[in-house]
C-alpha positions as CSV (number, residue, x, y, z in Angstrom):
1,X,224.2,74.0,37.5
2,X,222.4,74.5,40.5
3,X,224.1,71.4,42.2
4,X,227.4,72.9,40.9
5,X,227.2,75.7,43.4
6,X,225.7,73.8,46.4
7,X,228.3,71.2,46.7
8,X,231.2,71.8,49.4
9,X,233.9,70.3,46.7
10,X,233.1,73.0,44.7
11,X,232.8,76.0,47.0
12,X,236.5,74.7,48.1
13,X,237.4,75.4,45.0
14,X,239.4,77.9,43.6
15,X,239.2,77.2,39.8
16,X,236.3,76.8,38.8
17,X,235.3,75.2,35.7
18,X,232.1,76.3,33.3
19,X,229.1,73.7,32.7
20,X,227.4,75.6,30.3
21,X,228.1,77.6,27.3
22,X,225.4,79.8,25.4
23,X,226.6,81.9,22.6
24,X,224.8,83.8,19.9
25,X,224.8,82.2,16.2
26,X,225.0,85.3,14.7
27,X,226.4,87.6,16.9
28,X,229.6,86.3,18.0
29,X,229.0,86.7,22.2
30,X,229.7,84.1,24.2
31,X,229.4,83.0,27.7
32,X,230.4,80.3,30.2
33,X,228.7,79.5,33.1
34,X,229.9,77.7,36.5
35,X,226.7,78.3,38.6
36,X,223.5,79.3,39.4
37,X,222.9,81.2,42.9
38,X,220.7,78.6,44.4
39,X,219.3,81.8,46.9
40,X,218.6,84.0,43.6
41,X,217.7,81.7,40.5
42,X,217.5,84.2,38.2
43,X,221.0,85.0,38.8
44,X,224.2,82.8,37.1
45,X,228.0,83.1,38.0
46,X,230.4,83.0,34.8
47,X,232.8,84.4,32.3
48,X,231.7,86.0,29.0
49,X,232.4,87.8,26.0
50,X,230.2,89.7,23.5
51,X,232.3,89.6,20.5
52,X,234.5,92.7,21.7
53,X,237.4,90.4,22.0
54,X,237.8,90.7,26.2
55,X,236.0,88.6,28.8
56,X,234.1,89.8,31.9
57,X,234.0,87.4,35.0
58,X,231.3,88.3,37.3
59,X,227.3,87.5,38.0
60,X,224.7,88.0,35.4
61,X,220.8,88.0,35.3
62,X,219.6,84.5,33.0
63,X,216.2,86.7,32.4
64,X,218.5,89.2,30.7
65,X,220.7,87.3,28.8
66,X,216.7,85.4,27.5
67,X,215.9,88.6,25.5
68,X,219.2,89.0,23.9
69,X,219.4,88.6,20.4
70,X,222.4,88.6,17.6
71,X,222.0,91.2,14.5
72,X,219.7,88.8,13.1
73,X,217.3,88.5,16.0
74,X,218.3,85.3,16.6
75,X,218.5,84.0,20.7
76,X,221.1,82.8,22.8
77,X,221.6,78.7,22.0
78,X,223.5,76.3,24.7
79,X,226.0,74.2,22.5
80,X,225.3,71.3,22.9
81,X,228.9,69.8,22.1
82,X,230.4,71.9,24.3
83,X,233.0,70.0,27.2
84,X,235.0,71.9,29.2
85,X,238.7,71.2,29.9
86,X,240.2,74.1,32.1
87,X,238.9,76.4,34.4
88,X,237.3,79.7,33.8
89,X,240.5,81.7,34.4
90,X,242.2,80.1,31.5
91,X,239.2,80.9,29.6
92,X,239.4,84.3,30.5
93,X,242.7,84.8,29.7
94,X,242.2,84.1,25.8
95,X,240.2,86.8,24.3
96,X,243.0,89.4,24.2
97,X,244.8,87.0,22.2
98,X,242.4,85.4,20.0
99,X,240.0,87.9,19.7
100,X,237.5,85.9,21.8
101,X,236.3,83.3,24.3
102,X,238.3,80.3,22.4
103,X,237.0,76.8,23.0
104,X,238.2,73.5,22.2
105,X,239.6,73.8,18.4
106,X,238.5,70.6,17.2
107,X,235.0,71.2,18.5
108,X,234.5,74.8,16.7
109,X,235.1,72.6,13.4
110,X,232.9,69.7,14.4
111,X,229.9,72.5,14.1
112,X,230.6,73.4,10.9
113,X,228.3,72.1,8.1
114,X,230.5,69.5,6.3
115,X,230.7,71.8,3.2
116,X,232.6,74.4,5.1
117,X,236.5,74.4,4.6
């Protein structure tokens, strides 16, 4: 992510388009990252969501976002399967009318234990 930031492609940019999504399993909050500030490490550039059903663009602290836990005391996991495919704004446009920071359809159901219907 670090990279992400430094190169000049991407600061010419104006859409810019998440490499990282954490989210908590059993909390429903969600965020999706574009950078890290290369100057302040500690500090990440991205779009998120913490179940309330609108998005927040904007910088947040990563040692933070480390200590929070879902109603089950569970921590923040980075999907693994995620793969981006728009920018952040189209991202952040979605909450108000799904309810949330929607993702790729076909991936949400690819994380489902294969009982689940």
């Amino acid at each position: 992510m670090v990279a992400s930031s430094t190169s000049p492609r991407h600061r010419r940019r104006t859409e810019f388009v998440p490499v990282l999504k954490l989210f908590t399993p059993d909390a429903g909050a969600t965020w999706l990252l574009t950078e890290i500030y290369p100057e302040h490490p500690d500090l990440a550039f991205g779009l998120w969501d913490l179940g309330l059903g609108y998005a927040e663009i904007g910088s947040l602290s990563l040692y933070e976002l480390a200590a929070v836990r879902g109603r089950l005391g569970l921590p923040v996991e980075r999907d693994l399967c995620f793969k981006p495919d728009k920018p952040l704004s189209a991202y952040a446009s979605e909450p108000h009318g799904f309810g949330r920071i929607r993702c790729d359809v076909h991936q949400d159901a690819q994380r489902q234990p294969s009982g689940w219907r």
